[in-house]
Backbone as a ProteinNet text record, in pm:
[ID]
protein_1_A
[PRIMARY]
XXXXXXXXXXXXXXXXXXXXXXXXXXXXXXXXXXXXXXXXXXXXXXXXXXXXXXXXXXXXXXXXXXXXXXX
[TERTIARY]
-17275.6	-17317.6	-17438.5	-17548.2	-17642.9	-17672.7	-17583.4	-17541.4	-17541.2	-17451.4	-17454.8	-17552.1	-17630.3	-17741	-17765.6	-17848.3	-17846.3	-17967.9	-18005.9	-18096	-18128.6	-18066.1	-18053.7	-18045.9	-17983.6	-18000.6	-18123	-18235.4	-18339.5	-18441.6	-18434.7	-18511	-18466.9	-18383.8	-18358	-18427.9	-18409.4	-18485.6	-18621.8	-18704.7	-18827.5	-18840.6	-18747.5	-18840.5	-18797.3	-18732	-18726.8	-18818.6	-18865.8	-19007.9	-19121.7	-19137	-19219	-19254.3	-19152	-19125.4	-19128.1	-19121.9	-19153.2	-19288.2	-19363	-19486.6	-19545.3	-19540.2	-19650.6	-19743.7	-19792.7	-19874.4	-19976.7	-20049.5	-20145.2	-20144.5	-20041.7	-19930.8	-19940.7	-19852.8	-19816.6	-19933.2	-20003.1	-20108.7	-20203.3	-20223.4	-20298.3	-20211.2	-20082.1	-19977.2	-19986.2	-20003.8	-19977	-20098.1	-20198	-20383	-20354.4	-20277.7	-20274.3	-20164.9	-20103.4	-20037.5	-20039.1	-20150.9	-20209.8	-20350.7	-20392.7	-20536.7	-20423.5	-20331.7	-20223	-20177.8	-20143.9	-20086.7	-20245.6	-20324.5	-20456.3	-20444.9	-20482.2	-20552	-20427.5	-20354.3	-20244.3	-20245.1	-20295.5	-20292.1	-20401.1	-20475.9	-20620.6	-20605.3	-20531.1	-20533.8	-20416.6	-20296.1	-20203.5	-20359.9	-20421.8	-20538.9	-20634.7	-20655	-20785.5	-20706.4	-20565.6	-20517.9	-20486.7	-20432.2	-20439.9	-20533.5	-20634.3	-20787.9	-20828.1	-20754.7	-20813.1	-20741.4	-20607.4	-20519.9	-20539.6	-20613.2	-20647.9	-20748	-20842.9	-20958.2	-20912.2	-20850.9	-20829.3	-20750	-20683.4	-20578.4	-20709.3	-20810.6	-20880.3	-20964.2	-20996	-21065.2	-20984.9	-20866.5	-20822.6	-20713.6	-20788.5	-20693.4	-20814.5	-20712.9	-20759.1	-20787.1	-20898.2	-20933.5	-20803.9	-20725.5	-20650.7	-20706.2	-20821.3	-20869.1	-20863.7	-20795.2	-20789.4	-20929.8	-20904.8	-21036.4	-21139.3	-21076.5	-21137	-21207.2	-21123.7	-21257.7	-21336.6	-21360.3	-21499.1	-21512.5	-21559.6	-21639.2	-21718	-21662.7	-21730.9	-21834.9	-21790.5	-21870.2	-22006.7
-9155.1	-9157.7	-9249.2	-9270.1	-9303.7	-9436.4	-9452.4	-9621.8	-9716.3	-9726.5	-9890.6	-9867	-9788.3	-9819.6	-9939.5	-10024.9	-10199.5	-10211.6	-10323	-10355.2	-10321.1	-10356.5	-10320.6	-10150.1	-10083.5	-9940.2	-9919	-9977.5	-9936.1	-9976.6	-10085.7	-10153.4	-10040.5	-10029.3	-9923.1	-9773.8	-9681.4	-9583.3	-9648.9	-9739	-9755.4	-9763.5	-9828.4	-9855.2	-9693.8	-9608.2	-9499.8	-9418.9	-9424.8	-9344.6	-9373.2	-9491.8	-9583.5	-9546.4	-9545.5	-9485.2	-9337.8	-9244.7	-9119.7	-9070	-9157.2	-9104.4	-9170.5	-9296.7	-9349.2	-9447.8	-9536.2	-9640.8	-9563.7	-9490	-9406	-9289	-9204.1	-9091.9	-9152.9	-9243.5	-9274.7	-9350.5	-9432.8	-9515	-9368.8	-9304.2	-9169.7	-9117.7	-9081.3	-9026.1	-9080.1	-9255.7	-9276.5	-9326.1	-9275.5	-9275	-9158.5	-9051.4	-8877.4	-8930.9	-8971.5	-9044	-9115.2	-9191.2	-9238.7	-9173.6	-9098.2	-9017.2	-8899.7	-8861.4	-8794.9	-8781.9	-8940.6	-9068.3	-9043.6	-9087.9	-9140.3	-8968.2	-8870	-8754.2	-8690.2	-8734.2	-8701.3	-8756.3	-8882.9	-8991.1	-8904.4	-8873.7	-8893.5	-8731.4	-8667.1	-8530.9	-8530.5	-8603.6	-8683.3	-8709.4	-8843.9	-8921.5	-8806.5	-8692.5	-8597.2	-8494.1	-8482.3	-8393	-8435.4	-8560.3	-8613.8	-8615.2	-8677.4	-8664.1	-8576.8	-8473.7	-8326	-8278.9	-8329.2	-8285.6	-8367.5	-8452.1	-8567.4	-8514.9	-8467.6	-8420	-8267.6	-8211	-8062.5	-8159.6	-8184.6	-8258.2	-8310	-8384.2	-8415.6	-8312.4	-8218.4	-8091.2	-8047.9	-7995.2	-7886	-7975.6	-8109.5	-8211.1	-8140.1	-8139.9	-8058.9	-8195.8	-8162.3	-8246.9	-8258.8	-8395.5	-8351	-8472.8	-8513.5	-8584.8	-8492.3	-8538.6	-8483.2	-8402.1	-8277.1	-8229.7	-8324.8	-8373.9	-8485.2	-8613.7	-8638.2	-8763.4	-8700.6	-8602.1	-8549.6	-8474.6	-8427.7	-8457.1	-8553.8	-8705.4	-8778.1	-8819.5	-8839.4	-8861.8	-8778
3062.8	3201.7	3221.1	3138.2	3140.1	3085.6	3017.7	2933.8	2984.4	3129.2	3166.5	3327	3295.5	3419.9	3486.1	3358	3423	3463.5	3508.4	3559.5	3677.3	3794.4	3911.3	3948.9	3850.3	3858.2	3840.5	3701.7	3732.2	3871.1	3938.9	4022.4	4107.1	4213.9	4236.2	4220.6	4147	4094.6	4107.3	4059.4	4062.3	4221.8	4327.1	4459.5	4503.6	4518.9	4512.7	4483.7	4386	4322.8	4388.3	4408.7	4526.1	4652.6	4682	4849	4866.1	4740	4774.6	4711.2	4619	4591.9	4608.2	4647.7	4755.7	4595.3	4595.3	4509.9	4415.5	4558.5	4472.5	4367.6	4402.5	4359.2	4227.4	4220.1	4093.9	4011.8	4054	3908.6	3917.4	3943	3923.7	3841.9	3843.3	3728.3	3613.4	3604.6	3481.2	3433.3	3495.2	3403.8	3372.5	3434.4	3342.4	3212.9	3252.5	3146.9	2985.5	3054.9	2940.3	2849	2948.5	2885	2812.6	2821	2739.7	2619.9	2612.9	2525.2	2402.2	2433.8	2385.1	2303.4	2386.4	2313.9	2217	2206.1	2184.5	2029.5	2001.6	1898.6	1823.3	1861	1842.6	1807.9	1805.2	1738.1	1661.2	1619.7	1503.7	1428.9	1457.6	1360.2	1270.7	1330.6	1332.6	1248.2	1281.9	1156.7	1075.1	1053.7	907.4	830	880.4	813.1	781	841.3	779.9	678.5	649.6	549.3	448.9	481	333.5	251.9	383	356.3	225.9	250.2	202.2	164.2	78.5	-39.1	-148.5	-103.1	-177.9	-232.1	-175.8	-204.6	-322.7	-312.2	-388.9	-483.1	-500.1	-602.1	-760.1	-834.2	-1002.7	-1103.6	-1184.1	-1274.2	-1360.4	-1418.7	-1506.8	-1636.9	-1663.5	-1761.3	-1874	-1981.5	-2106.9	-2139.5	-2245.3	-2261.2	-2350.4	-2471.5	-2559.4	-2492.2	-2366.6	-2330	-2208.1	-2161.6	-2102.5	-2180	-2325.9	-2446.9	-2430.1	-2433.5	-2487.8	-2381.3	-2260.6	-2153	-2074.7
[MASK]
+++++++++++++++++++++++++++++++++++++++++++++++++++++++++++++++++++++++

């Protein structure tokens, strides 16, 4: 159903959206949009770092016992 939309199907739908939420409506939608997008990344970024973080924590010495002897 959704496959041969086209070009013109979207232009369409976009002046549609246009005409019912008005210019302002919408670039206000898609700054919520993007401050979304952003915090969204940025707590992906913040949990990794934290799982690296605790990976590196609870990573185990495995240097032979004989050479931290010597060191």
């Amino acid at each position: 159903m959704l496959n041969n939309i086209g070009l013109p199907g979207l232009l369409l739908i976009a002046v549609v959206v246009l005409v019912l939420f008005g210019r302002g409506k919408i670039s206000s939608l898609m700054g919520e949009v993007g401050k979304g997008i952003t915090a969204f990344k940025k707590g992906v970024s913040d949990s990794t770092e934290e799982l690296e973080e605790e990976k590196a924590a609870t990573a185990r010495d495995v240097t032979p016992e004989e050479t931290k002897d010597k060191v």
